[in-house]
N, C-alpha and C positions, 0 to 999 in steps of 0.2 A: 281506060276503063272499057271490060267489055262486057258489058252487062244484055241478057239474052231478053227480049223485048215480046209481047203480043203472040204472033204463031211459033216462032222460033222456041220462044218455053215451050211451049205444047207440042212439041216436035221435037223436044231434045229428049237423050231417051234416059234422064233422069228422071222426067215426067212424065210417067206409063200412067196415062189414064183409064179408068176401070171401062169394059166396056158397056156396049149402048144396048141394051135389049130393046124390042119392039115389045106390044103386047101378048101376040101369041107367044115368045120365048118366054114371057116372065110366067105365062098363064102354065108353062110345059114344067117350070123350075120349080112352079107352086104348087104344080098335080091339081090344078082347081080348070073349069072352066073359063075363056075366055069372059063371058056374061058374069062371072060372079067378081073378076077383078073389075072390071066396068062400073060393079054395083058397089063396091069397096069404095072407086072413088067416088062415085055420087051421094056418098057416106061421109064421105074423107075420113075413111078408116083404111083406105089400104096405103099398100108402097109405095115412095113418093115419085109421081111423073111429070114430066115437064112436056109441053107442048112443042112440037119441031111443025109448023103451018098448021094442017088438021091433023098432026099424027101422033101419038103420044110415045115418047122415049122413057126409058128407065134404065138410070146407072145401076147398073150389076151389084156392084157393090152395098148401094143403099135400099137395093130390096135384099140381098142375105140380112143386112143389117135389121132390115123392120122385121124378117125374118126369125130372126135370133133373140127378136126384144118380146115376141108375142108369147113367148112364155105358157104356153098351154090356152091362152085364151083366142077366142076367134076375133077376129076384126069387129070394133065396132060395140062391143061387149065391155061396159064401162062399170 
């Protein structure tokens, strides 16, 4: 059995992980301010981010995604 374990999945190149944007990319993809993604998540109305130490990362992919779901409306607007 060779079954691909831990880093080795995530290294094989079946498994293309989306990439990592930082803030200012997501802010540049959204055409919006830095400050107003910021204000999104102290909303928890924007794109979903995950903390890397103090730094916030975002999969590429699941902000097109939150992206494509907002449908004409603005963040946060229920």
């Amino acid at each position: 059995m060779n079954a691909k374990r831990g880093w080795e999945t995530l290294m094989s190149p079946e498994a293309e992980p989306s990439p990592i944007w930082d803030a200012d990319q997501v802010a540049a993809y959204l055409k919006v301010p830095k400050a107003t993604l910021y204000g999104w998540r102290t909303k928890k109305s924007g794109p979903p981010a995950r903390r890397v130490g103090r730094h916030l990362r975002y999969k590429s992919d699941e902000v097109i995604e939150w992206f494509d779901k907002l449908d004409g409306q603005l963040p946060g607007d229920d």
